[in-house]
N, CA, C and O atoms as a printed pandas DataFrame, in Angstrom:
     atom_number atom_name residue_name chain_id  residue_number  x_coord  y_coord  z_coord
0              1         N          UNK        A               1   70.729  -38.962  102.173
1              2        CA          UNK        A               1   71.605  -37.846  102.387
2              3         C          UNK        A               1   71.629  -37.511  103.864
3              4         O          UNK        A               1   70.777  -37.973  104.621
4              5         N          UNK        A               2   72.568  -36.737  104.265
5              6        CA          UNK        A               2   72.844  -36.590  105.583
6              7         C          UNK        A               2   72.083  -34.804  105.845
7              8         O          UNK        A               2   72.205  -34.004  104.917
8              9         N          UNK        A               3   71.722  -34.588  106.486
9             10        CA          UNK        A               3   71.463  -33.581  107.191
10            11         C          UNK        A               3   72.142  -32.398  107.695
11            12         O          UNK        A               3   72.948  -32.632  106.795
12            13         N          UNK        A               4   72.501  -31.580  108.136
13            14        CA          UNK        A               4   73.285  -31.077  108.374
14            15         C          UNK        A               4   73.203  -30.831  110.275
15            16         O          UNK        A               4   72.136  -30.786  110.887
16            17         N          UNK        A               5   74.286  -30.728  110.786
17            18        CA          UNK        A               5   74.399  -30.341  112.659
18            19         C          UNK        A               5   73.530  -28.902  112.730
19            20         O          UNK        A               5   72.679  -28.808  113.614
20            21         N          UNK        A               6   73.726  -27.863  111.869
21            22        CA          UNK        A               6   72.738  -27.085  112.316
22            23         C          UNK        A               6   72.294  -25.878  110.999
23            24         O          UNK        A               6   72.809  -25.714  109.893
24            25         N          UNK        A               7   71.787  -25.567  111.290
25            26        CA          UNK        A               7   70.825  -24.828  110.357
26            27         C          UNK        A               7   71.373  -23.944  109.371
27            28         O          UNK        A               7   70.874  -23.814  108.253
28            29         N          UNK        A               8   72.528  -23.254  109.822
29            30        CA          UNK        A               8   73.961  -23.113  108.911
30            31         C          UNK        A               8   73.857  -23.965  107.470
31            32         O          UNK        A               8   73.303  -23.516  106.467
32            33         N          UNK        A               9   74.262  -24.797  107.528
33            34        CA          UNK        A               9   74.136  -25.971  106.450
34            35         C          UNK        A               9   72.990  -26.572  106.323
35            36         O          UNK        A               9   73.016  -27.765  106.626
36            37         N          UNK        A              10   71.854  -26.092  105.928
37            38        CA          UNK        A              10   70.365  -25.901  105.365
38            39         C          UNK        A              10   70.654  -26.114  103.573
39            40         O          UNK        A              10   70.344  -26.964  102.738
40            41         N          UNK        A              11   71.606  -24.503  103.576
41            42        CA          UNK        A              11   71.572  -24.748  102.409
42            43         C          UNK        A              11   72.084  -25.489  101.352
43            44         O          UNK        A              11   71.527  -25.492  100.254
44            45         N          UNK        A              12   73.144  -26.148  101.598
45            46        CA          UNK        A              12   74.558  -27.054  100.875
46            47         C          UNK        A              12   73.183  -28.416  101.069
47            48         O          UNK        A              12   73.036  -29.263  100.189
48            49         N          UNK        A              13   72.531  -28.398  102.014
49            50        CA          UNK        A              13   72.014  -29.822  102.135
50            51         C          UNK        A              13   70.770  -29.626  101.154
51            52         O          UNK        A              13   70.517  -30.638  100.500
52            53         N          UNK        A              14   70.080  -28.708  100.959
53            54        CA          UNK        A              14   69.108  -28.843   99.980
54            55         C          UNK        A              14   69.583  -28.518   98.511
55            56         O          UNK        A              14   68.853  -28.838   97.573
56            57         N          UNK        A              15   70.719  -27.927   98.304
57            58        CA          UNK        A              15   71.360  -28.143   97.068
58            59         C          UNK        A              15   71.890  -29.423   96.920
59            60         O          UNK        A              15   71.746  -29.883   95.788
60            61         N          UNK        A              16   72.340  -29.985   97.557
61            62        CA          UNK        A              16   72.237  -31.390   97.619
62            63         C          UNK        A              16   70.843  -32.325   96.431
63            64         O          UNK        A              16   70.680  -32.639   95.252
64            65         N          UNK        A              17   70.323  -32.391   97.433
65            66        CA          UNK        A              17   68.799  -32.751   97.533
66            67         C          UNK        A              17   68.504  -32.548   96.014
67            68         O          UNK        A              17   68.594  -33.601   95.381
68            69         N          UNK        A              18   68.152  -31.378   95.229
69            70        CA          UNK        A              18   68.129  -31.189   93.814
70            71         C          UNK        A              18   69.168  -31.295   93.226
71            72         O          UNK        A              18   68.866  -32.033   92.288
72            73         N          UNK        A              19   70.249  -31.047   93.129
73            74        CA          UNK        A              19   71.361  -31.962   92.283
74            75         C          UNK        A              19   71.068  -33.777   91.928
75            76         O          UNK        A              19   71.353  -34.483   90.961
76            77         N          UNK        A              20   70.229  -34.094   93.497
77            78        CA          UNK        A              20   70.273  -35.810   93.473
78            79         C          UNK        A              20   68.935  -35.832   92.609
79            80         O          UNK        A              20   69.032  -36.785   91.836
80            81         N          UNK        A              21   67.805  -35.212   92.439
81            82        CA          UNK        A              21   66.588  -35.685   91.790
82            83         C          UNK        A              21   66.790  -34.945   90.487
83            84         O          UNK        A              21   66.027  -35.445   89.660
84            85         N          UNK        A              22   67.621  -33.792   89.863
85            86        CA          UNK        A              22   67.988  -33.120   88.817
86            87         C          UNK        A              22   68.571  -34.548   88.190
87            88         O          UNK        A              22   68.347  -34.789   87.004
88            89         N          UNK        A              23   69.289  -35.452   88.967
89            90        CA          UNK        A              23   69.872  -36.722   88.204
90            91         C          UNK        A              23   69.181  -37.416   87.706
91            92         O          UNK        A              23   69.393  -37.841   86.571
92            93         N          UNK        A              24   67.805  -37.837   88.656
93            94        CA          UNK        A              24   67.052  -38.655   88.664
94            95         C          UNK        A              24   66.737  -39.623   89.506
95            96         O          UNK        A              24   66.386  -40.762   89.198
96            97         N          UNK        A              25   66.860  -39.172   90.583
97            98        CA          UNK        A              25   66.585  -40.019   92.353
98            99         C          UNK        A              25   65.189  -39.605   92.312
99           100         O          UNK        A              25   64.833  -38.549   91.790
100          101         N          UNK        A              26   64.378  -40.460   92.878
101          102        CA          UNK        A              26   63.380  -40.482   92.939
102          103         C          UNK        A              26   62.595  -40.225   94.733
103          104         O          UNK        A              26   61.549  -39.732   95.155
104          105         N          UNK        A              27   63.360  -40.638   95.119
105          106        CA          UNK        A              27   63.530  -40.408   96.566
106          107         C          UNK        A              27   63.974  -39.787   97.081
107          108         O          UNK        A              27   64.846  -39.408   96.299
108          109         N          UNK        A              28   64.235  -38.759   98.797
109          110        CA          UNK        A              28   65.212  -38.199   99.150
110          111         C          UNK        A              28   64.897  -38.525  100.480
111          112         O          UNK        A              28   64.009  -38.219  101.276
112          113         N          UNK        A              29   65.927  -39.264  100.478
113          114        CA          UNK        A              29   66.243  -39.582  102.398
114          115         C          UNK        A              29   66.611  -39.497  103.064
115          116         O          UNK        A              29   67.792  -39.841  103.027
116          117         N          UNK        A              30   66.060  -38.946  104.465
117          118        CA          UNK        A              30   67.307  -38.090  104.854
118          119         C          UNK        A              30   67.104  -38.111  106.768
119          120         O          UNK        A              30   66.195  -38.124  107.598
120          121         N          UNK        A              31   68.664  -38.103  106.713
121          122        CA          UNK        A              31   68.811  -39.104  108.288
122          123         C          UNK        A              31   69.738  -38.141  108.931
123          124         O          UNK        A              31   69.690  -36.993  108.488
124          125         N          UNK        A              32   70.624  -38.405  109.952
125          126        CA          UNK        A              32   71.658  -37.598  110.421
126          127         C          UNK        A              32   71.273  -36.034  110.455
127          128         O          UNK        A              32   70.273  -35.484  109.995
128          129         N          UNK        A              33   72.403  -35.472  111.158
129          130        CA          UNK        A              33   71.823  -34.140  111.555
130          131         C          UNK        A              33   70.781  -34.064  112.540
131          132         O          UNK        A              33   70.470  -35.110  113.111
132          133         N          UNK        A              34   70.137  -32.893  112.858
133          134        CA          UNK        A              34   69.438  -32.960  114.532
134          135         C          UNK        A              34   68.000  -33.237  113.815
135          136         O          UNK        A              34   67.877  -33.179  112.591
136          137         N          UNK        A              35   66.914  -33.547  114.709
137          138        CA          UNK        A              35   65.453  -33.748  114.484
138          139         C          UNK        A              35   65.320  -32.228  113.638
139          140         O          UNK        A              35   64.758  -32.291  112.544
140          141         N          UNK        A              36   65.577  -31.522  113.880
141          142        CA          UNK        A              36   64.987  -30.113  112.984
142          143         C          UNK        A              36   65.479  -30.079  111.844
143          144         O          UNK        A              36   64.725  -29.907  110.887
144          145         N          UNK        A              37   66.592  -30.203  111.690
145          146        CA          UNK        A              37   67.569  -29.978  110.442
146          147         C          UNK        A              37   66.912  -31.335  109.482
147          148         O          UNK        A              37   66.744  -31.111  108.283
148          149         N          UNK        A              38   66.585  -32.590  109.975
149          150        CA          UNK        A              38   66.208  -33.338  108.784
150          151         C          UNK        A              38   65.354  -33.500  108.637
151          152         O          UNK        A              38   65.132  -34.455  107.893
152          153         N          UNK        A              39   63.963  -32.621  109.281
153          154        CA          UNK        A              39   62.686  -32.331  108.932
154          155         C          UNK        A              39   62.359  -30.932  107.986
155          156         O          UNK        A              39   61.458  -30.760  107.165
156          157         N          UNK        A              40   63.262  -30.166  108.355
157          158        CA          UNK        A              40   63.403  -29.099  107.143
158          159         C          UNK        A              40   64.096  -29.298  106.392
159          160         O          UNK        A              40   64.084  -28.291  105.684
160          161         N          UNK        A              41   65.206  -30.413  105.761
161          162        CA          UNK        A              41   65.446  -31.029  104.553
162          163         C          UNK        A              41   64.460  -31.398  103.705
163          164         O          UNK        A              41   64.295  -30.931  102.578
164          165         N          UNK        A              42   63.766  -32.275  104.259
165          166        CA          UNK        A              42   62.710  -33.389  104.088
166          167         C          UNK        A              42   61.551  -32.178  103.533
167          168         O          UNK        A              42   61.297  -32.281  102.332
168          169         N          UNK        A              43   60.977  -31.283  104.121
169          170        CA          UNK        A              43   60.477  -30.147  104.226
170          171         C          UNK        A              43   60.578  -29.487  102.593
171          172         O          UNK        A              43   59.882  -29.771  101.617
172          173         N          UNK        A              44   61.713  -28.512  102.711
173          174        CA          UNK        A              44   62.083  -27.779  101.404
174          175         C          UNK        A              44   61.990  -29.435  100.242
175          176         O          UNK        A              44   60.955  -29.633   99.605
176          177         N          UNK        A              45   62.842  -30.151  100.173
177          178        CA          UNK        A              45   62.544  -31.337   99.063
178          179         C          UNK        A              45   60.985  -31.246   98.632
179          180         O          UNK        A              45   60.652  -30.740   97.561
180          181         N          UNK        A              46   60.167  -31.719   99.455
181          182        CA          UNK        A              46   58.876  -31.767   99.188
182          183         C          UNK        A              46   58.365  -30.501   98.156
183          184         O          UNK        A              46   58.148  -30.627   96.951
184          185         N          UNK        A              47   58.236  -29.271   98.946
185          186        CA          UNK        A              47   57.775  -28.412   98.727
186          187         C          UNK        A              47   58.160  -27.530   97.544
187          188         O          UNK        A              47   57.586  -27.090   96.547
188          189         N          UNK        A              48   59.087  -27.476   97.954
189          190        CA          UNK        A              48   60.410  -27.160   96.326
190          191         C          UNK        A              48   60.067  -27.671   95.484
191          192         O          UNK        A              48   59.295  -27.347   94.582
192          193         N          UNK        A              49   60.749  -28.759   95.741
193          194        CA          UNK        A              49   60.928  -29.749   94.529
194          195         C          UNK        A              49   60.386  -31.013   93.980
195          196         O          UNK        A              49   60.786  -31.807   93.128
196          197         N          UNK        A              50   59.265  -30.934   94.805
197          198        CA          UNK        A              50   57.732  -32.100   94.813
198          199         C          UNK        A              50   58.336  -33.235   95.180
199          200         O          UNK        A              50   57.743  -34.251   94.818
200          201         N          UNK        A              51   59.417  -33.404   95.836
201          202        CA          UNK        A              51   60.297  -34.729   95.594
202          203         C          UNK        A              51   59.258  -35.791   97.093
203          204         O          UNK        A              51   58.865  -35.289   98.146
204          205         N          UNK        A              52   59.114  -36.946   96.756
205          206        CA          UNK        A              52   59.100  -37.847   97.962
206          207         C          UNK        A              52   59.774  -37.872   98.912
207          208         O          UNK        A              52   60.884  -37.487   98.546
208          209         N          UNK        A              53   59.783  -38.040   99.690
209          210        CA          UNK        A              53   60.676  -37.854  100.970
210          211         C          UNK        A              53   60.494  -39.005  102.250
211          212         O          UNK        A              53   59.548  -39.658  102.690
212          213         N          UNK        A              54   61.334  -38.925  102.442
213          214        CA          UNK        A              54   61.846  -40.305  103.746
214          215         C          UNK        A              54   62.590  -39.914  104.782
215          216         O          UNK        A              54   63.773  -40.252  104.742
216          217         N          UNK        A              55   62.155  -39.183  105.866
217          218        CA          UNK        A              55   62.561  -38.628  107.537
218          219         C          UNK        A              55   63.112  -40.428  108.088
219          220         O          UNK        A              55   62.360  -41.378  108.306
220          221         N          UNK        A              56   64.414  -40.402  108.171
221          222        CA          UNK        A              56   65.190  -41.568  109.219
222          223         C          UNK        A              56   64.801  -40.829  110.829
223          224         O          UNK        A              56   64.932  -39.637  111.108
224          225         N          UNK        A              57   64.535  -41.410  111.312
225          226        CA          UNK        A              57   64.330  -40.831  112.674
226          227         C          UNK        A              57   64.855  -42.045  113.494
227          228         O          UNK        A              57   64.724  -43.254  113.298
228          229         N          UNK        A              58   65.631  -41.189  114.694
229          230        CA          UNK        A              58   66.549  -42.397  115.805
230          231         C          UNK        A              58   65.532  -41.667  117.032
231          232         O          UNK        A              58   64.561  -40.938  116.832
232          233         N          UNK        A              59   66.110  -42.128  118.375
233          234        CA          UNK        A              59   65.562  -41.875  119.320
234          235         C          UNK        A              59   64.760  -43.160  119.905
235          236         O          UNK        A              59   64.996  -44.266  119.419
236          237         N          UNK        A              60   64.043  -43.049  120.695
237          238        CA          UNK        A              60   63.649  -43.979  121.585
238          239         C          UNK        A              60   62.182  -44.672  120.437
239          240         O          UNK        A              60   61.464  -44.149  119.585
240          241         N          UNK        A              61   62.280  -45.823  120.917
241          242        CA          UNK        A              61   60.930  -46.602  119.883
242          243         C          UNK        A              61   59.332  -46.048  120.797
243          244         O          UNK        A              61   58.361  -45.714  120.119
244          245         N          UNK        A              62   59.280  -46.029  121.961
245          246        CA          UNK        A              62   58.260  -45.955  122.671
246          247         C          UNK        A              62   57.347  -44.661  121.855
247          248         O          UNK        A              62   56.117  -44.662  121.892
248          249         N          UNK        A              63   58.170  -43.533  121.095
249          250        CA          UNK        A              63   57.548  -42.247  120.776
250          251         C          UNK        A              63   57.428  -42.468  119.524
251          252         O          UNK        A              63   57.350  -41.395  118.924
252          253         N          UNK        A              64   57.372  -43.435  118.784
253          254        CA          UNK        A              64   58.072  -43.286  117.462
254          255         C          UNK        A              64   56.578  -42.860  116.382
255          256         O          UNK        A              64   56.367  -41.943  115.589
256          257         N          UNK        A              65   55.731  -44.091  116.871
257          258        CA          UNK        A              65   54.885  -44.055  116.359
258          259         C          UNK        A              65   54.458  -42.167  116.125
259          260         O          UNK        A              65   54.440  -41.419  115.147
260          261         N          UNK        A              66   54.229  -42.038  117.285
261          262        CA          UNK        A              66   53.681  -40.859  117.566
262          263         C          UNK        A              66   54.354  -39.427  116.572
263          264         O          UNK        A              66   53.649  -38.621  115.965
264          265         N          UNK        A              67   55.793  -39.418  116.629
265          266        CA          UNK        A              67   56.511  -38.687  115.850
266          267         C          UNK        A              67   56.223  -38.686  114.422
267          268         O          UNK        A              67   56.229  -37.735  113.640
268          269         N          UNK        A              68   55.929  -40.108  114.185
269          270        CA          UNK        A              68   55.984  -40.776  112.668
270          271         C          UNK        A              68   54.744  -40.018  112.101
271          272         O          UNK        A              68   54.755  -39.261  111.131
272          273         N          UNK        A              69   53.749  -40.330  112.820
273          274        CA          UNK        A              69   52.587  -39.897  112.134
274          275         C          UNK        A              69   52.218  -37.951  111.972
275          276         O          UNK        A              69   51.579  -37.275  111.165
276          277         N          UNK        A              70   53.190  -37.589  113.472
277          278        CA          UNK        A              70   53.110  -35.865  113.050
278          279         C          UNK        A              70   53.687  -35.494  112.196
279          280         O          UNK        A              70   53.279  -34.528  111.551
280          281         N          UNK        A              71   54.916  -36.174  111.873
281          282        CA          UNK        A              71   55.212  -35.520  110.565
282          283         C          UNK        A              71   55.163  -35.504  109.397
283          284         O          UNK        A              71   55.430  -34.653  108.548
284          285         N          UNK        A              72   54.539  -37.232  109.358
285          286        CA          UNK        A              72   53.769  -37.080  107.645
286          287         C          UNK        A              72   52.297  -36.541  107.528
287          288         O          UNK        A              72   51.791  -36.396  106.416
288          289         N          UNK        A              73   51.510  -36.198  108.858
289          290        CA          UNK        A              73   50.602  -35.356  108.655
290          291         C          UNK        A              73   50.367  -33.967  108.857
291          292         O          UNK        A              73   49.310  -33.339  108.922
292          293         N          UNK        A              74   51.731  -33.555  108.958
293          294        CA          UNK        A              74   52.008  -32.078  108.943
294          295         C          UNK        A              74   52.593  -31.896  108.054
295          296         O          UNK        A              74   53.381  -30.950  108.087
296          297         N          UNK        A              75   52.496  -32.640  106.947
297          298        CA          UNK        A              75   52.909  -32.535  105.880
298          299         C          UNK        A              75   54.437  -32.297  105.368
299          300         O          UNK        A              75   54.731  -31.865  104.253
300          301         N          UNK        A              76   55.414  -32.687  106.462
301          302        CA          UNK        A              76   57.004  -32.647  106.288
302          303         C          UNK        A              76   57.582  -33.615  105.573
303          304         O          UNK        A              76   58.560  -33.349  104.874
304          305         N          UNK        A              77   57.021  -34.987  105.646
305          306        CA          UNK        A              77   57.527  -36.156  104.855
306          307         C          UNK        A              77   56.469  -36.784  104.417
307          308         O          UNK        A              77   55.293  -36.764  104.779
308          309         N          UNK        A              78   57.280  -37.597  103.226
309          310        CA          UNK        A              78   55.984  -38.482  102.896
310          311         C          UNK        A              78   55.901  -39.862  103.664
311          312         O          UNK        A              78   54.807  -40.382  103.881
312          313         N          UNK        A              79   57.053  -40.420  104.057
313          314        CA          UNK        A              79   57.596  -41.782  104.784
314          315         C          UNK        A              79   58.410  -41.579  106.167
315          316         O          UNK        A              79   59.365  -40.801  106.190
316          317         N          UNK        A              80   58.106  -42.126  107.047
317          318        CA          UNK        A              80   59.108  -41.952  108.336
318          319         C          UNK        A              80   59.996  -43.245  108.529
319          320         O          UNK        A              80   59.155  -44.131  108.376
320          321         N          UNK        A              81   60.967  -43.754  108.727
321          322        CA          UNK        A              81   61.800  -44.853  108.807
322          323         C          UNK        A              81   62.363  -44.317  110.153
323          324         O          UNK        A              81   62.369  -43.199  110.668
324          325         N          UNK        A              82   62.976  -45.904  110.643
325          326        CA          UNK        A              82   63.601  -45.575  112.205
326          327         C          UNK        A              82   64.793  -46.414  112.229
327          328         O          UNK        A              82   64.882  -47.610  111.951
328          329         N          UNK        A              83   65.802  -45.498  112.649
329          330        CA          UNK        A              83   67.013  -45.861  112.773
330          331         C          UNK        A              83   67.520  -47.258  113.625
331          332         O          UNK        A              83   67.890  -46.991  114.769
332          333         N          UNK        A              84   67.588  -48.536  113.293
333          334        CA          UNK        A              84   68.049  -49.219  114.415
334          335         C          UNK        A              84   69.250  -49.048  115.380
335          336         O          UNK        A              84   69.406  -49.831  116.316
Protein backbone atom coordinates (compact mmCIF):
# COMPACT_ATOMS: atom_id res chain seq x y z
CA UNK A 1 0.00 0.00 0.00
CA UNK A 2 1.04 3.45 -0.58
CA UNK A 3 1.45 5.87 2.16
CA UNK A 4 0.16 8.93 2.18
CA UNK A 5 2.28 12.76 1.23
CA UNK A 6 1.33 13.88 4.60
CA UNK A 7 -0.17 13.18 7.74
CA UNK A 8 -3.63 14.44 6.60
CA UNK A 9 -4.10 11.06 4.99
CA UNK A 10 -2.97 8.90 8.06
CA UNK A 11 -6.25 8.03 8.25
CA UNK A 12 -7.77 6.71 4.71
CA UNK A 13 -4.24 4.90 4.76
CA UNK A 14 -4.75 2.90 7.88
CA UNK A 15 -8.31 2.19 6.97
CA UNK A 16 -6.81 0.91 4.19
CA UNK A 17 -4.46 -1.30 5.98
CA UNK A 18 -7.51 -3.17 7.96
CA UNK A 19 -9.89 -3.46 5.19
CA UNK A 20 -6.64 -5.41 3.46
CA UNK A 21 -6.01 -7.92 6.58
CA UNK A 22 -10.07 -7.86 7.51
CA UNK A 23 -9.75 -9.76 3.88
CA UNK A 24 -7.05 -11.72 4.77
CA UNK A 25 -3.53 -10.19 3.79
CA UNK A 26 -1.25 -11.30 5.88
CA UNK A 27 1.22 -8.69 5.34
CA UNK A 28 1.14 -4.91 5.11
CA UNK A 29 3.59 -3.12 3.02
CA UNK A 30 4.08 -0.10 2.82
CA UNK A 31 6.24 2.22 0.59
CA UNK A 32 5.58 5.72 -0.93
CA UNK A 33 4.64 8.68 0.97
CA UNK A 34 7.42 10.54 3.15
CA UNK A 35 9.81 8.49 5.72
CA UNK A 36 7.23 9.51 8.56
CA UNK A 37 4.03 8.83 6.99
CA UNK A 38 5.16 5.10 6.14
CA UNK A 39 6.59 4.46 9.46
CA UNK A 40 3.40 5.49 11.17
CA UNK A 41 1.43 3.30 8.73
CA UNK A 42 3.64 0.48 9.40
CA UNK A 43 3.33 1.71 13.13
CA UNK A 44 -0.64 1.83 13.76
CA UNK A 45 -0.84 -1.79 11.47
CA UNK A 46 1.34 -3.38 14.00
CA UNK A 47 -0.04 -2.06 17.01
CA UNK A 48 -3.70 -1.94 16.09
CA UNK A 49 -4.00 -4.57 14.30
CA UNK A 50 -1.03 -7.04 15.24
CA UNK A 51 -0.53 -7.13 11.52
CA UNK A 52 3.26 -7.87 10.17
CA UNK A 53 4.60 -5.19 8.57
CA UNK A 54 7.15 -4.32 5.77
CA UNK A 55 8.68 -0.41 5.78
CA UNK A 56 9.94 -0.04 1.70
CA UNK A 57 12.49 2.47 2.37
CA UNK A 58 14.33 4.52 -0.72
CA UNK A 59 17.09 6.89 -0.09
CA UNK A 60 20.69 6.42 -0.24
CA UNK A 61 22.13 2.59 0.42
CA UNK A 62 25.18 3.89 2.51
CA UNK A 63 22.41 4.58 5.63
CA UNK A 64 20.28 1.86 5.01
CA UNK A 65 21.50 -0.60 7.12
CA UNK A 66 21.45 1.73 9.89
CA UNK A 67 17.73 2.96 9.30
CA UNK A 68 16.74 -0.71 8.81
CA UNK A 69 17.68 -1.85 12.04
CA UNK A 70 16.13 1.45 14.05
CA UNK A 71 13.12 0.76 12.98
CA UNK A 72 12.53 -2.77 13.48
CA UNK A 73 14.04 -2.23 16.87
CA UNK A 74 11.95 0.52 17.81
CA UNK A 75 9.53 -1.53 17.23
CA UNK A 76 7.77 0.26 13.96
CA UNK A 77 8.17 -2.68 11.54
CA UNK A 78 8.68 -6.05 11.52
CA UNK A 79 10.78 -6.15 7.97
CA UNK A 80 12.61 -3.22 6.24
CA UNK A 81 12.96 -3.64 2.29
CA UNK A 82 14.80 -1.04 0.01
CA UNK A 83 13.59 0.48 -2.86
CA UNK A 84 15.84 -0.04 -5.97
Amino acid sequence: MSAPDTEDGLGHAQQAASRALAAGACLVAVADGTPLTRRLVCEAARLEQGAVTLLVEDGPEDSFEDRARTAVLSGRTDLVGRRQ
